[in-house]
C-alpha positions in Angstrom: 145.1 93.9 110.7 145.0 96.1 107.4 142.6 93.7 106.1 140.2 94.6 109.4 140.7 98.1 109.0 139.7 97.5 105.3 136.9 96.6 106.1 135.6 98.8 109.0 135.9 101.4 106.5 133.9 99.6 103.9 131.1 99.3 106.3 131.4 102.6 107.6 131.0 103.8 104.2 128.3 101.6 103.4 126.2 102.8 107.0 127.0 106.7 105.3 125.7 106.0 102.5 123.1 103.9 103.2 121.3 104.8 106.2 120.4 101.3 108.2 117.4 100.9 110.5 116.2 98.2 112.5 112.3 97.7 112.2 110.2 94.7 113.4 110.8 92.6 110.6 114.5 93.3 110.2 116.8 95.7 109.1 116.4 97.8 106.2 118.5 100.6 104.5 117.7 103.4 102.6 118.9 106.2 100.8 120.7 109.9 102.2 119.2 113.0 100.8 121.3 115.7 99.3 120.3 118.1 102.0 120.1 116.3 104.6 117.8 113.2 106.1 117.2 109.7 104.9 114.3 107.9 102.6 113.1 104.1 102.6 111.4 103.0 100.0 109.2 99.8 99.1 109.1 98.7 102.9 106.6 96.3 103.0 104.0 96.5 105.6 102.1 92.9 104.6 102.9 89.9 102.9 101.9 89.9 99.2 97.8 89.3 98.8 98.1 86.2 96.2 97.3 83.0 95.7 95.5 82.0 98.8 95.5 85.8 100.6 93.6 87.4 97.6 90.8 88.9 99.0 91.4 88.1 102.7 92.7 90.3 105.7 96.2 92.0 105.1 98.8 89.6 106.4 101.6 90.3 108.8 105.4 90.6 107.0 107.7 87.1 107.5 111.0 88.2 109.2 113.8 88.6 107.3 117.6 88.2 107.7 119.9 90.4 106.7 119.4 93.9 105.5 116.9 94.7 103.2 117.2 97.2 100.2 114.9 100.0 100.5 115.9 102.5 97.8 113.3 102.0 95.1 109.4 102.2 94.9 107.4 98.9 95.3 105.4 98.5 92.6 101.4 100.2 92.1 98.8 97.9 93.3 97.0 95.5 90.1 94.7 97.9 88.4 93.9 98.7 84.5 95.1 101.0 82.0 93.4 101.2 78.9 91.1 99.0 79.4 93.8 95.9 80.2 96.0 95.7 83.1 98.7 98.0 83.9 102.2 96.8 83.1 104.1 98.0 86.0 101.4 97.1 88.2 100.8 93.9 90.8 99.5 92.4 93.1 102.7 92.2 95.2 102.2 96.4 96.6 101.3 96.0 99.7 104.3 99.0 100.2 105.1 101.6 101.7 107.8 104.8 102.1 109.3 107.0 104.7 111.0 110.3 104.4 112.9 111.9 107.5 114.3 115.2 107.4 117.4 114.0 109.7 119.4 111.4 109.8 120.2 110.0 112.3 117.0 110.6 113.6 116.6 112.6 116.8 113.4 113.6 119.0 109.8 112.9 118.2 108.6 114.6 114.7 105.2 114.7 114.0 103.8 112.0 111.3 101.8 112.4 108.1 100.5 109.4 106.6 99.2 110.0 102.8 96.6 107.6 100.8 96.4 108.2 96.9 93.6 108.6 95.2 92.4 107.2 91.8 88.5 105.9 93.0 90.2 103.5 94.8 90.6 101.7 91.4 93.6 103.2 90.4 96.6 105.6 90.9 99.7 104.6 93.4 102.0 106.0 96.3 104.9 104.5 94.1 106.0 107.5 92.4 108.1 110.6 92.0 104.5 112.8 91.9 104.7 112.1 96.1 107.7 112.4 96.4 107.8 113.6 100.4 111.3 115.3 100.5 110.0 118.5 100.6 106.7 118.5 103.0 109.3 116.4 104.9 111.3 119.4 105.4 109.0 121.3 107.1 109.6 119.5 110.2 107.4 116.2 109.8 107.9 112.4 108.8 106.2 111.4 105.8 104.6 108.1 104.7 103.1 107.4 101.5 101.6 103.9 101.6 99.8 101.8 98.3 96.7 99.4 99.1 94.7 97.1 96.8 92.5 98.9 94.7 89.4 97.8 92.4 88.4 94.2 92.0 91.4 93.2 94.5 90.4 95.7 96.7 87.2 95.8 97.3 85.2 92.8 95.8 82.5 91.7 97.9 80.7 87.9 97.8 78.8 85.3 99.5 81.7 83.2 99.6 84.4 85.5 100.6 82.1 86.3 103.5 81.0 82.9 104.9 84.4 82.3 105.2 85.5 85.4 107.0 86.0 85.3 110.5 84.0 88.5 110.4 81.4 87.4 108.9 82.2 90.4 106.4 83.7 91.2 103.0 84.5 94.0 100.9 86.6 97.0 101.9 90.4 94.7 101.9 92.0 98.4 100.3 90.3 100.4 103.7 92.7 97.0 105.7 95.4 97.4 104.1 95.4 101.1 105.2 94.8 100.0 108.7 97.9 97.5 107.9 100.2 101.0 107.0 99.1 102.7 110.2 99.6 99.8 112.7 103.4 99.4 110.5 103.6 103.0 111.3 102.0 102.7 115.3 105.0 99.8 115.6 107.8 101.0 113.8 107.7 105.0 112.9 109.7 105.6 116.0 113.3 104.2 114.5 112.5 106.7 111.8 112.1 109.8 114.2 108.4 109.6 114.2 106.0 110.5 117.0 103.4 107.2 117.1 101.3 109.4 119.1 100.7 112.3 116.5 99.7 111.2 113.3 98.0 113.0 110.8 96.2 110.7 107.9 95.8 112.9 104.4 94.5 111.9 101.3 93.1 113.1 97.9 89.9 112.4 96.1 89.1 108.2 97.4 92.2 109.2 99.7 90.5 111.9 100.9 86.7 109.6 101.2 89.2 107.1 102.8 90.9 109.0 105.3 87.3 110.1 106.4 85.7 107.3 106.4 88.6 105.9 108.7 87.2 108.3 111.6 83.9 106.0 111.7 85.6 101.9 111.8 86.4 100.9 114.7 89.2 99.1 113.7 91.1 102.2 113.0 90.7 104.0 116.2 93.7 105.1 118.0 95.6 104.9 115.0 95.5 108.6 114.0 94.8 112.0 115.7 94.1 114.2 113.0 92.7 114.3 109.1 93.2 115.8 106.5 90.7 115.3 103.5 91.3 116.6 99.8 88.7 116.6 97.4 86.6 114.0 99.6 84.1 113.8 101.8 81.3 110.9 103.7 78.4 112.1 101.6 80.1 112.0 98.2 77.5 110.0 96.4 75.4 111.5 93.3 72.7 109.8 91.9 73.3 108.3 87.8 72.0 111.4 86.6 75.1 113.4 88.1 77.0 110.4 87.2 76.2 110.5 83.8 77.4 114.2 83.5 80.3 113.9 84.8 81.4 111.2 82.6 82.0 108.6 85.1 79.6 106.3 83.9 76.6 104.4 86.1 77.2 103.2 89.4 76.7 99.5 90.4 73.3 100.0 92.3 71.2 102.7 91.6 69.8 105.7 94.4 66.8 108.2 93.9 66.0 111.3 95.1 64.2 109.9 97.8 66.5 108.0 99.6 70.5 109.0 100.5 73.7 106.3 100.8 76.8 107.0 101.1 78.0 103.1 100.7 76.9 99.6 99.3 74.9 97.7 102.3 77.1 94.0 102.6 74.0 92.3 100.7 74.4 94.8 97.5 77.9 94.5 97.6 77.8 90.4 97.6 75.1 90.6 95.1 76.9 92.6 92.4 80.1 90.2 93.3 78.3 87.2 92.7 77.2 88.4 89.1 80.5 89.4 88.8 81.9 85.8 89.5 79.7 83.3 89.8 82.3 80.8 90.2 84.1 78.9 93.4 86.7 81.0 95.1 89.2 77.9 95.1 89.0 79.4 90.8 88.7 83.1 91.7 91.9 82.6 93.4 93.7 81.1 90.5 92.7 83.3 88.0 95.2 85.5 86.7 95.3 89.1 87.7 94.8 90.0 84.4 92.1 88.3 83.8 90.1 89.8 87.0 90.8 93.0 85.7 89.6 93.1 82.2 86.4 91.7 83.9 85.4 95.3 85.5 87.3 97.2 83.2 84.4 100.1 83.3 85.5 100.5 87.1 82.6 102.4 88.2 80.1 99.0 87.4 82.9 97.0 90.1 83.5 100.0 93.0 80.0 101.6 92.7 78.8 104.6 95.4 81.4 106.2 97.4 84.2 104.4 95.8 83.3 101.0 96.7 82.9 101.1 100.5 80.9 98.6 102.4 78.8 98.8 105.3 80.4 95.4 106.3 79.6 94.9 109.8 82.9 95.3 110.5 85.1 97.4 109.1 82.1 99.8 109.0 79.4 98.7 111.1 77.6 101.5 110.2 77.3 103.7 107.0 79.6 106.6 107.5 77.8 109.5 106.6 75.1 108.5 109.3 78.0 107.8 112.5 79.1 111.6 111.4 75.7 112.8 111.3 75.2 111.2 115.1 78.5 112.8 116.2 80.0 109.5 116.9 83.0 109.6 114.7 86.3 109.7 116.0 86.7 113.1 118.0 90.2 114.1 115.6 90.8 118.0 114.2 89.8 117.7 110.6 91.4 120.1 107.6 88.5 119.8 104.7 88.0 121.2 101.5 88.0 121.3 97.9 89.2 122.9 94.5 87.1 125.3 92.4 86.3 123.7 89.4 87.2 120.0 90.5 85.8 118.2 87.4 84.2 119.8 83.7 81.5 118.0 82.6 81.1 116.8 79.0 78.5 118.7 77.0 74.9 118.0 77.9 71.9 119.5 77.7 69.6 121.5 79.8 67.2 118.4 80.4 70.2 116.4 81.4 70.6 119.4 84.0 67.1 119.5 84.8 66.9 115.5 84.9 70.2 115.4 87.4 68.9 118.3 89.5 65.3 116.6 89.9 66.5 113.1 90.7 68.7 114.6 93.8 66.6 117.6 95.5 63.1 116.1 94.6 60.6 118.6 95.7 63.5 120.9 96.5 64.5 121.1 93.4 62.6 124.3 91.9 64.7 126.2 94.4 68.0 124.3 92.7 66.8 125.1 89.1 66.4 129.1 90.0 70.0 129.3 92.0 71.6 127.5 88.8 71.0 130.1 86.2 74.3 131.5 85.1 77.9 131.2 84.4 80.7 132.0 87.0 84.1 133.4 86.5 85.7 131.2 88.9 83.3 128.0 89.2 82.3 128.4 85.1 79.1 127.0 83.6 75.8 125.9 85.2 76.5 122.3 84.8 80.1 122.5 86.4 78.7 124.3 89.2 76.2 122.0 90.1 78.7 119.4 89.7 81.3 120.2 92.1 78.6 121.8 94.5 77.1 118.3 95.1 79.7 116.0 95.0 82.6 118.2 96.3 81.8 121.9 97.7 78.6 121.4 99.4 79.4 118.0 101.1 82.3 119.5 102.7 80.0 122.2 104.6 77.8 118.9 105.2 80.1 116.9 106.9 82.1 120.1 108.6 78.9 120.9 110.3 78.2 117.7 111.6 82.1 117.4 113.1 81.3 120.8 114.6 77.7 120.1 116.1 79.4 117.2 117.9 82.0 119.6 119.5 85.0 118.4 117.4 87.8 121.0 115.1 87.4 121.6 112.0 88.7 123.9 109.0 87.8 124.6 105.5 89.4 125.8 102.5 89.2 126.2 98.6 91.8 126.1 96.5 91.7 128.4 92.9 95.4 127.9 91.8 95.2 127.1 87.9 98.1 124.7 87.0 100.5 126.6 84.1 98.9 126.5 80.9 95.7 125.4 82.0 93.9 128.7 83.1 91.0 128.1 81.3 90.2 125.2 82.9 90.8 126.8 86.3 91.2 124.9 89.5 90.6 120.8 88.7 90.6 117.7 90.0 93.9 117.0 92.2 95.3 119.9 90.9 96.3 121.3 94.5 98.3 118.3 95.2 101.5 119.4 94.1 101.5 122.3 95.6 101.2 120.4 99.1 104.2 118.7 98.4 106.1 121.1 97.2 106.5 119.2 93.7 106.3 121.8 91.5 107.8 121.7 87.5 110.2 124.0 86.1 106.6 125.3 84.1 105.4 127.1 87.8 106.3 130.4 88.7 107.3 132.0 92.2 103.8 132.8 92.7 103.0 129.2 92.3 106.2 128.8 94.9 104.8 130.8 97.0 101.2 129.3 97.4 102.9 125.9 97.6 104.7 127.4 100.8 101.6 128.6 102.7 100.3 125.3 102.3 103.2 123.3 103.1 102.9 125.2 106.2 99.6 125.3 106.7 99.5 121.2 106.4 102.5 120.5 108.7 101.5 123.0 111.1 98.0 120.9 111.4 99.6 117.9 111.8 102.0 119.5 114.7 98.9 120.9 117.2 95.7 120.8 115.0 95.6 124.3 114.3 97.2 125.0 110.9 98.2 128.9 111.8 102.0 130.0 112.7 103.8 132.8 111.9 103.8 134.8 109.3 100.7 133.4 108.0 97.3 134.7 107.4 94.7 134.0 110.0 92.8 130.7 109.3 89.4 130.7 111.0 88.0 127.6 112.8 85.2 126.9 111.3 81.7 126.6 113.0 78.3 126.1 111.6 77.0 129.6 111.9 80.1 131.7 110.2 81.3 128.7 108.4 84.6 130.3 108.0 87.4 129.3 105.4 91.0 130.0 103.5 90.4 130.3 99.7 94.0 129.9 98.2 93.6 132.9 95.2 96.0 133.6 92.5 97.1 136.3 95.5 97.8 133.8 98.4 95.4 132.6 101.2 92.3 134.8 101.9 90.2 134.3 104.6 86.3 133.8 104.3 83.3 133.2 105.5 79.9 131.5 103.5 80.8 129.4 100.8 78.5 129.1 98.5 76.4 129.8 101.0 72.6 129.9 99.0 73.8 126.9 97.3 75.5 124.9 99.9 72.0 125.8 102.4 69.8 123.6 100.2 72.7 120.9 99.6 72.2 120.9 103.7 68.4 121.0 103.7 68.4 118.2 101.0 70.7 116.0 103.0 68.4 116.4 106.4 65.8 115.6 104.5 67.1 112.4 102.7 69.3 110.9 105.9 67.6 108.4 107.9 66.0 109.7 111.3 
């Protein structure tokens, strides 16, 4: 009998320290947080994609027996790091994580499921950096979830599509984040989660990824609101832009006179099959490593809008022209951008010249006159025009399109400087933190403060599709004629109207002119 009680206790204690859930697949257990709530970590949502499922559809989890231990991060997806492959990284990644701000779990929370970026050729939801305690708090569940990147990811060929059911290949990262969202459809309700309110967010490729998701067919139904960071359907600058911004050429060239915002299936297979001219039977047996340091400049292996195929199936049909019909999935959308995004290398005023010409072709004497002087807050003439066409001015592109078809939608820019890096002003991801509320000892309460109102802002989106609440300032819905936005200044949100309004007016005209009638 004493032995018995024993061990009741010992399992008791176990179950309190390591919260247990019961998923499709089999149980799992996690980890408590100090204040409350529960994490699981490295749940996988699809078997590992080697040996013969390299390069084919994500497939479903074996059942398990027993209880799984879901305490630590899976590890990043295969990808390079200097040229070579990642240590820590695999092709075994197809993970996920779940933070819940109750344990046990009670009523229906709202979702929010996050994709990385990293031009969907690096980075990784593995990692302290998204850590979702804190946005967790605010009264959501949180899901961070990796997928295959570069080669793995999104390596199109002849091969791989005659033997596709589909008839399609390319695009197996944008599958495996349908994979996470059917895990999170199926299962998210043993965690506390609402299947029937979920918000997909992303950054940079997450943020092209998550909209991009509102034109497949294969993702619809899965989530009922976006939110895009840094990221938009028309992100796609021709190689003179490319060439300033130091991201080297993309994999098939575009011209002024013609817009794309993804590889047609016959580009895509082309570039594979120069790539790898060999028999999938020894694709498949190649080591990862060995893929990788074959396109290790990642731009000459993902090419125009990170890599994304017009398949046929995936994406019947490229994504910037379903948004610009008003055929996209009819979600609230939450879009915008950072001030300064990226800082071009040096380069000269016929680079400039060169990059403007090959974009706005017989628009572009009115380009060359608007770009004529330095900004406080958006810096030099080449950085403006950089982040106007690849990041600000796509996101009033796309926002009027969601409008004109009826649908939500809300802008923002974010100026918040990370500590010690003033100069440089508002980069590249450097908003990120803030949303989830992962701030160093190095930021100050103002910093607090900001990541707050976004914190709110976000979960309050995901809750109704309207980011106000209380004690917040007014965010206007934006329409095509006011064009209304939140900056997020040094001071806290600000309301707005016009963003770069001359500029972003001939980004718009450009774009009518350039998209297919």
């Amino acid at each position: 009998m004493r032995l018995v009680l024993i061990v009741l206790l010992a399992v008791r204690a176990f179950a309190a320290d390591f919260p247990i859930v019961t998923i499709n697949d089999g149980q799992i257990h996690g980890s408590t947080l100090d204040k409350g709530g529960a994490a699981f970590k490295g749940v996988p949502f699809a078997q590992a994609p080697v040996g013969a499922l390299r390069w084919r559809e994500p497939a479903a989890v074996k059942a398990w027996t027993g209880v799984r231990e879901s305490t630590s991060f899976g590890a990043p997806c295969a990808q390079n790091a200097g040229g070579r492959m990642q240590e820590s990284s695999s092709e075994d990644c197809l993970f996920l994580n779940v933070w819940t701000p109750e344990w046990p779990a009670r009523g229906r929370k709202p979702v929010m499921v996050w994709f990385h970026g990293g031009g969907n050729y690096a980075g990784t939801a593995s990692g302290n950096n998204f850590d979702g305690e804190s946005l967790a708090r605010r009264g959501v569940v949180l899901v961070t979830a990796n997928y295959r990147l570069s080669v793995f990811g999104f390596l199109a060929h002849p091969q791989l599509t005659k033997e596709s059911p589909h008839h399609a290949s390319g695009n197996y990262g944008l599958m495996d984040q349908i994979a996470a969202l059917k895990w999170v459809r199926d299962n998210i309700s043993q965690f506390g989660g609402d299947r029937g309110n979920v918000t997909i967010f992303g950054q940079s490729a997450g943020a092209v990824d998550v909209n991009v998701l509102m034109t497949s067919p294969q993702a619809k139904g899965l989530f009922h609101k976006v939110i895009a960071e840094s990221g938009t359907v028309t992100r796609v600058p021709d190689d003179a832009t490319m060439r300033m911004t130091g991201l080297g050429a993309v994999m098939s060239p575009r011209t002024g006179d013609t817009y794309s915002d993804a590889l047609t299936l016959a580009e895509a297979e082309k570039a594979g099959e120069k790539l790898f001219p060999g028999s999938l039977r020894e694709l498949r047996a190649m080591p990862a490593a060995d893929l990788l340091k074959t396109t290790a400049a990642p731009r000459m292996s993902i090419g125009p809008a990170n890599g994304i195929i017009v398949d046929g199936w995936i994406f019947p049909k490229p994504p910037a022209e379903v948004f610009a019909k008003g055929q996209e999935q009819r979600v609230p959308l939450l879009l915008g951008n950072n001030s300064r995004e990226r800082t071009p290398p040096p380069i000269t005023a016929e680079d400039l010249n060169a990059a403007i010409q090959a974009m706005y072709g017989p628009l572009a004497p009115k380009a060359l006159s608007l770009y004529a002087g330095v900004d406080p807050l958006y810096g030099g003439v080449s950085a403006q025009w950089v982040v106007d066409t690849m990041y600000r001015c796509p996101v009033v592109v796309q926002l009027n399109w969601h409008a004109d078809a009826g649908n939500t939608g809300y802008e923002y820019q974010f100026d918040r400087a990370a500590p010690g890096r003033e100069a440089a002003g508002a980069t590249h991801g450097a908003e990120v933190s803030y949303v989830f509320g992962n701030l160093g000892t190095n930021y100050g309460a103002p910093d607090r403060e900001i990541s707050a109102a976004m914190q709110h802002y976000w979960t309050n989106f995901a809750k109704t599709g309207d980011p106000n609440g209380a004690g917040l300032p007014k965010w206007p819905k934006y329409d095509v004629a006011a064009r209304g936005y939140v900056e997020f200044t040094d001071d806290g949100p600000v309301a707005h109207e016009g963003l770069r309004r001359s500029y972003c007016d001939l980004y718009v005209e450009n774009i009518q002119r350039l998209m297919p009638r």
